[in-house]
C-alpha positions as CSV (number, residue, x, y, z in Angstrom):
1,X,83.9,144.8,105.4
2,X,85.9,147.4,103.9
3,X,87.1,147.1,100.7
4,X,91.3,147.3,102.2
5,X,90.4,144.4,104.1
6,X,88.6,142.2,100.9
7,X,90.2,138.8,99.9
8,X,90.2,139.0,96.3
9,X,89.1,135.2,95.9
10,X,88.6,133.1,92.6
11,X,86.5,130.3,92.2
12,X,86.8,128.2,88.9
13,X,83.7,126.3,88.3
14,X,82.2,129.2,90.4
15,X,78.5,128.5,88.7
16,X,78.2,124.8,89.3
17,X,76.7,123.3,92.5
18,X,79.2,123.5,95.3
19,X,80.6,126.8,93.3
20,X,78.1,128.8,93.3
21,X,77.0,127.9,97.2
22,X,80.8,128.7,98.1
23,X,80.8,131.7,95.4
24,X,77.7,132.7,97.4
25,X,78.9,132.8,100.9
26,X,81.9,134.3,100.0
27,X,80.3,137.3,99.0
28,X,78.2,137.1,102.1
29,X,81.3,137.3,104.3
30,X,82.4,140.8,101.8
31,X,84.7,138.9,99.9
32,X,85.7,140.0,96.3
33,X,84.9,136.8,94.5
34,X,86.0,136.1,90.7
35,X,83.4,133.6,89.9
36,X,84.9,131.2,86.4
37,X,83.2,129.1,84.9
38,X,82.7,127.2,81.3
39,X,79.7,126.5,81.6
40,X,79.7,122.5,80.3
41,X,77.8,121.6,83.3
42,X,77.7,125.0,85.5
43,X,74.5,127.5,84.5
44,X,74.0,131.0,85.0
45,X,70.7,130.4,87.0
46,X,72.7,129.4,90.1
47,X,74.8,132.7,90.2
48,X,72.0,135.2,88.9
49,X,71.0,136.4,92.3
50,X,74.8,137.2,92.5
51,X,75.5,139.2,89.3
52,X,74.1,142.5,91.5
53,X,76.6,142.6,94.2
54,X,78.9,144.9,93.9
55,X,82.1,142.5,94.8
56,X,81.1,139.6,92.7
57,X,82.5,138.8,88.8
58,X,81.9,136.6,86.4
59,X,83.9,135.2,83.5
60,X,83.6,133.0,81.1
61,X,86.7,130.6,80.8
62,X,87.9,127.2,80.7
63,X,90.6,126.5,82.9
64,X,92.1,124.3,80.3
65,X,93.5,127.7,78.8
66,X,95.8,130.2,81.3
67,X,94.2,132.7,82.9
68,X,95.9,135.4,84.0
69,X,93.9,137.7,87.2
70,X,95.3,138.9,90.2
71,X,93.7,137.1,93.3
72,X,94.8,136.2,96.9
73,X,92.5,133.1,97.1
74,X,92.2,130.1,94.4
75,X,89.1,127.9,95.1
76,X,89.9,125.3,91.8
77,X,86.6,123.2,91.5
78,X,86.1,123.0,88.2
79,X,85.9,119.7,86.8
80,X,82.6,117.6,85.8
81,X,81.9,115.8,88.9
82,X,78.9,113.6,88.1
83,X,79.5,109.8,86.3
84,X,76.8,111.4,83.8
85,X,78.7,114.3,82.7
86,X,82.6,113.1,83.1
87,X,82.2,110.3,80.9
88,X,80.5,112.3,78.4
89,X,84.1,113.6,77.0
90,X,86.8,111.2,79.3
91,X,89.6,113.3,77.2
92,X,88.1,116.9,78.1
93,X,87.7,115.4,82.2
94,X,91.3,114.0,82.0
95,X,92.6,117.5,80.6
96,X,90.1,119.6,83.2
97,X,91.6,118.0,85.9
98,X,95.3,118.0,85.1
99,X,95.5,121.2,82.6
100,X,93.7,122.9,84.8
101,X,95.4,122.2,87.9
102,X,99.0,122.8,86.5
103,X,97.2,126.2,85.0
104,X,95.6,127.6,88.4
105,X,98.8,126.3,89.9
106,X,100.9,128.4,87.8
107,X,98.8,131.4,88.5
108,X,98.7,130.8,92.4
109,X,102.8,130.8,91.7
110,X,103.4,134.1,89.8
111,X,100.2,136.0,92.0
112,X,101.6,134.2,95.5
113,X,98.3,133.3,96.6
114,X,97.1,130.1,98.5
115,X,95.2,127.5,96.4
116,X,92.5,125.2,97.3
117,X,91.9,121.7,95.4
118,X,88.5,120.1,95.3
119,X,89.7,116.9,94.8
120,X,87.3,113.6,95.5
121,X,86.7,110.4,97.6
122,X,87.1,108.4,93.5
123,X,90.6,108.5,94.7
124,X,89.8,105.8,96.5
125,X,88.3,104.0,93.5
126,X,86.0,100.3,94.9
127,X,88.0,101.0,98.2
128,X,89.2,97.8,100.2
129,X,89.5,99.6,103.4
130,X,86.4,100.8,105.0
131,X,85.8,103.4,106.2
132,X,88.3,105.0,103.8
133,X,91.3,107.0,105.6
134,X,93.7,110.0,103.7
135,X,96.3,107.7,104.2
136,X,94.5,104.3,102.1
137,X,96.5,104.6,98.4
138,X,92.9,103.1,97.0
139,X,92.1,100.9,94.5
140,X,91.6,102.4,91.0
141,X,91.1,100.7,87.8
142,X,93.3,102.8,85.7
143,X,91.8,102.0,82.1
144,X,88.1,101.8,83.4
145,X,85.3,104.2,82.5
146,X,85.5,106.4,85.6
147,X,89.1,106.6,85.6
148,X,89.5,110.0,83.5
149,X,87.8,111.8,86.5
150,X,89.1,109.4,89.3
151,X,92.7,109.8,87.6
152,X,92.8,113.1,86.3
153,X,91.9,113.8,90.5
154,X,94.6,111.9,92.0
155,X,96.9,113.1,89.2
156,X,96.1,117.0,90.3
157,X,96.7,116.3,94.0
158,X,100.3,114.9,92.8
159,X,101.1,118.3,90.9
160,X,99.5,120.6,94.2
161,X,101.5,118.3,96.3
162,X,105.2,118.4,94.0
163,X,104.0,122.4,93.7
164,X,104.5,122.8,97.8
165,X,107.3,120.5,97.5
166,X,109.0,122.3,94.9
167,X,108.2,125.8,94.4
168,X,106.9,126.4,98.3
169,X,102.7,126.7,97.1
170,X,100.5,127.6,100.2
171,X,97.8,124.2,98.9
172,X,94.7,123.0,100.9
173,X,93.6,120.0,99.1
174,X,90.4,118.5,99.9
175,X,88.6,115.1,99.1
176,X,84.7,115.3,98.9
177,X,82.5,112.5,99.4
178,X,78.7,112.5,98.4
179,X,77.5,116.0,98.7
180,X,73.8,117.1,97.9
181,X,71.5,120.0,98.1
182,X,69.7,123.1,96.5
183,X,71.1,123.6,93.0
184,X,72.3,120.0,92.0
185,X,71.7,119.3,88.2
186,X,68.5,117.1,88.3
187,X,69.8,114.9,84.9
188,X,73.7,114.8,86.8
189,X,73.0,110.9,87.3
190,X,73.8,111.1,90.8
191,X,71.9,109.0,94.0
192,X,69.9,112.0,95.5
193,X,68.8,114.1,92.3
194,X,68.2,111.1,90.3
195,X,65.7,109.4,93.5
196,X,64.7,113.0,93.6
197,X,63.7,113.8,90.2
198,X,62.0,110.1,90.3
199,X,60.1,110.7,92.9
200,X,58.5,113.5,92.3
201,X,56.8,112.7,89.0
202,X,55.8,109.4,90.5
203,X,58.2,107.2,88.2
204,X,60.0,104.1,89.0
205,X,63.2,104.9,91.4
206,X,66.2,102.9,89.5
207,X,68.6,101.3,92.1
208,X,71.7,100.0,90.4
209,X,72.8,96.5,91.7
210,X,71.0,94.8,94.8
211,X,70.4,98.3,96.6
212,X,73.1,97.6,99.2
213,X,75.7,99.0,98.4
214,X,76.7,102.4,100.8
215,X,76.9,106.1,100.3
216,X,77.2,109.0,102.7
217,X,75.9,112.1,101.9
218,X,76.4,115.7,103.4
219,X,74.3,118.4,103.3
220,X,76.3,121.4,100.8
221,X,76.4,124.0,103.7
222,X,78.3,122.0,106.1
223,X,80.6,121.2,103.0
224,X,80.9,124.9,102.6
225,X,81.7,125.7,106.3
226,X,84.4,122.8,105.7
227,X,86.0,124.3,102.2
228,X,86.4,127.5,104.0
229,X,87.6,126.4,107.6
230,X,90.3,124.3,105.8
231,X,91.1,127.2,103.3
232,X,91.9,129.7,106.5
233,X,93.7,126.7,108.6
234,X,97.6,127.4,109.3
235,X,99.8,126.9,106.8
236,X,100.9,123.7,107.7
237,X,97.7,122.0,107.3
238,X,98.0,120.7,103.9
239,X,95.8,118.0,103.4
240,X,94.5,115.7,101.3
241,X,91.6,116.1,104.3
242,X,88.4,114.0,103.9
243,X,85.1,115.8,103.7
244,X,81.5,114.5,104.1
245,X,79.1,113.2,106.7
246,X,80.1,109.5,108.0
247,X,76.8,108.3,108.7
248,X,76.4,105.3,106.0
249,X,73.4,104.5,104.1
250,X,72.7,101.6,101.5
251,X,71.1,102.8,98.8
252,X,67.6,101.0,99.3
253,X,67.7,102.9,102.9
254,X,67.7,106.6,101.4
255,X,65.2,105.6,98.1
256,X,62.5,105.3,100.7
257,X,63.4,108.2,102.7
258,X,62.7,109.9,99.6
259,X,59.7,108.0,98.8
260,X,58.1,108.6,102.1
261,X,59.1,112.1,102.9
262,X,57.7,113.2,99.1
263,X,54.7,110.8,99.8
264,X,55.3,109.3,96.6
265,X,53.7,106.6,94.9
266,X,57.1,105.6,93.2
267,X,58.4,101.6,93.4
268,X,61.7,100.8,93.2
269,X,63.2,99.0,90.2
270,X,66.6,97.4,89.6
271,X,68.9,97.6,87.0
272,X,72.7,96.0,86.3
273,X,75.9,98.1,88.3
274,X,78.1,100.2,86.0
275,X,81.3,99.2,86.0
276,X,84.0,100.0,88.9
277,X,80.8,101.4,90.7
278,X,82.3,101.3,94.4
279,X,80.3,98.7,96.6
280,X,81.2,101.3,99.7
281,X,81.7,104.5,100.4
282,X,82.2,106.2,103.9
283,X,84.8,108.8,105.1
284,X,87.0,108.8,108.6
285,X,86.6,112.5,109.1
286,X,88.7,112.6,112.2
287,X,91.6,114.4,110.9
288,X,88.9,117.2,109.9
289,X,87.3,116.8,113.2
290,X,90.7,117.2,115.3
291,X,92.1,119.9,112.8
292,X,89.4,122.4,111.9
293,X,86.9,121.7,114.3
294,X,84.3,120.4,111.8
295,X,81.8,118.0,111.4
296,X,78.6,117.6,109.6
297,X,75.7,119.8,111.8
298,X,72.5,119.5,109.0
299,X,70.7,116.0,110.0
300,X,69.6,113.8,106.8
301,X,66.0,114.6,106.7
302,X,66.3,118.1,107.4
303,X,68.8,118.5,104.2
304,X,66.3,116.2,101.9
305,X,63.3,118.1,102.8
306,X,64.9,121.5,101.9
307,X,66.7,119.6,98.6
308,X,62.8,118.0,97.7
309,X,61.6,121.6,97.9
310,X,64.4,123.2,95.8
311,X,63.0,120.0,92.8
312,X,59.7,120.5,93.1
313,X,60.1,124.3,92.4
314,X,62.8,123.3,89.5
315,X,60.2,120.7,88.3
316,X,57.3,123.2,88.5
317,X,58.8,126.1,87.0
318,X,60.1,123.8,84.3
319,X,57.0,122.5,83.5
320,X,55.8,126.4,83.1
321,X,58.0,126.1,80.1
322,X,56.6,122.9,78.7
323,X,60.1,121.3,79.3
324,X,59.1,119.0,82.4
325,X,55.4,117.3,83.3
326,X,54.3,118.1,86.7
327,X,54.7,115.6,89.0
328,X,52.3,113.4,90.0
């Protein structure tokens, strides 16, 4: 690509797990990518194969503060995103989310560029309606423990929404449901890197509540596709757009999937629900289907079997430096 012809793209929380996979095709395609990133739960180690090429950047910033580049593109998805990690510091999630949508808003404003908000199916909160539609209002427990990330999200899409409204902002807003892969934090308390990381030093897999209640995951590469078909749709394609694979699973279905396709030795144990933990989760992807062309192509086992690898070379390597034991 040459360089005339180069989006100059930034991606805040460019080093975390869908970041750095969208920082990294981005550069694939030729783009000029501005990778930012804090660094709370983000880590170098998933952009260091990046820090070579010629058109990526990296910066240390929280978006909390104004930042002031010149860019075409605004991927904003930085925010903790785990239950682990956004309820470490409620107030620092609350003011990620909000602060740092009215700050990459104002910078999309002065620089004119179209903006991109990776918000999250926890605006839908223990959802009533099932599967869950963009146009369900959801059902959020304001004052609960996950509401300064479930909150601070449907907060942000108000500002990107009042933003086009007001000031004419070129937004794509997007609303991601269960996404796993390569490069997920193994301690980020979530379904498929907890099972994983279980699993594969042969401990007890811990399923909260009676092991029925429903996720649906998507692989992080058809997620990616999706991020960037709906970032290059036509302007009037706004969003909020639903994003993830609709094929449900209870949660005792995919613990042995990964028992069985790590031939582990694991059992499963049970332990009390966290609060406001929603009973179902499942999107209606047909306004992505009918609008971007897009739907889920990676099948379930196929993306767990190339996630197990990515943990078992995390767990070995980690082990190397005496900070993991080998797994059984």
């Amino acid at each position: 690509m040459k360089e005339h012809h180069r989006k100059r793209i930034l991606v805040t929380g460019g080093a975390g797990f869908l970041g750095s996979h969208l920082c990294e095709r981005l550069v694939m395609q030729g783009q000029d990518v501005l990778c930012v990133d804090n660094f709370y739960t983000g880590t170098k180690d998933n952009i260091a194969h990046l820090l070579d090429c010629a058109n990526f950047d990296l910066m240390r910033h929280d978006v909390t503060f104004p930042l002031y580049v010149e860019v075409d593109e605004i991927y904003n998805l930085a925010c903790p995103a785990s239950p682990v990690h956004y309820q470490h510091d409620p107030v620092q999630t609350t003011k990620t989310s909000v602060h740092g949508a009215i700050n990459m808003l104002g910078l999309a404003k002065r620089v004119k560029a179209r903006i991109f908000q990776a918000s999250t199916s926890e605006v839908y909160g223990d959802a009533l309606v099932h599967p869950q539609k963009e146009d369900y209002w959801g059902h959020v427990n304001p004052l609960g423990p996950r509401a300064c990330y479930d909150e601070g999200k449907r907060c942000a899409e108000t500002l990107f929404v009042d933003y086009r409204r007001q000031h004419g902002l070129s937004i794509k807003i997007a609303r991601i449901f269960n996404t796993y892969g390569p490069r997920m934090h193994p301690c980020d308390g979530r379904v498929i890197s907890n099972f994983m990381m279980q699993a594969l030093a042969g401990k007890p897999i811990t399923i909260y509540g009676d092991g029925l209640q429903t996720r649906s995951f998507c692989y992080v590469d058809d997620m990616i596709d999706a991020f960037i078909r709906l970032m290059n749709s036509p302007e009037g394609i706004t969003g909020p757009m639903n994003l993830g694979n609709p094929h449900e699973l209870s949660m005792l279905d995919i613990a042995r999937r990964i028992i069985e396709l790590t031939g582990s030795s694991s059992e499963i144990v049970f332990a009390p629900l966290p609060m406001d933990d929603p009973c179902h989760r499942q999107p209606d992807i047909r306004f992505a289907i009918d609008t971007l062309g897009w739907k889920p192509e990676t099948g379930l086992d196929e993306g767990l079997n190339r996630t197990a690898r990515y943990f078992r070379r995390f767990t070995q390597e980690a082990a190397v430096r005496s900070d993991l034991p080998l797994p059984a």
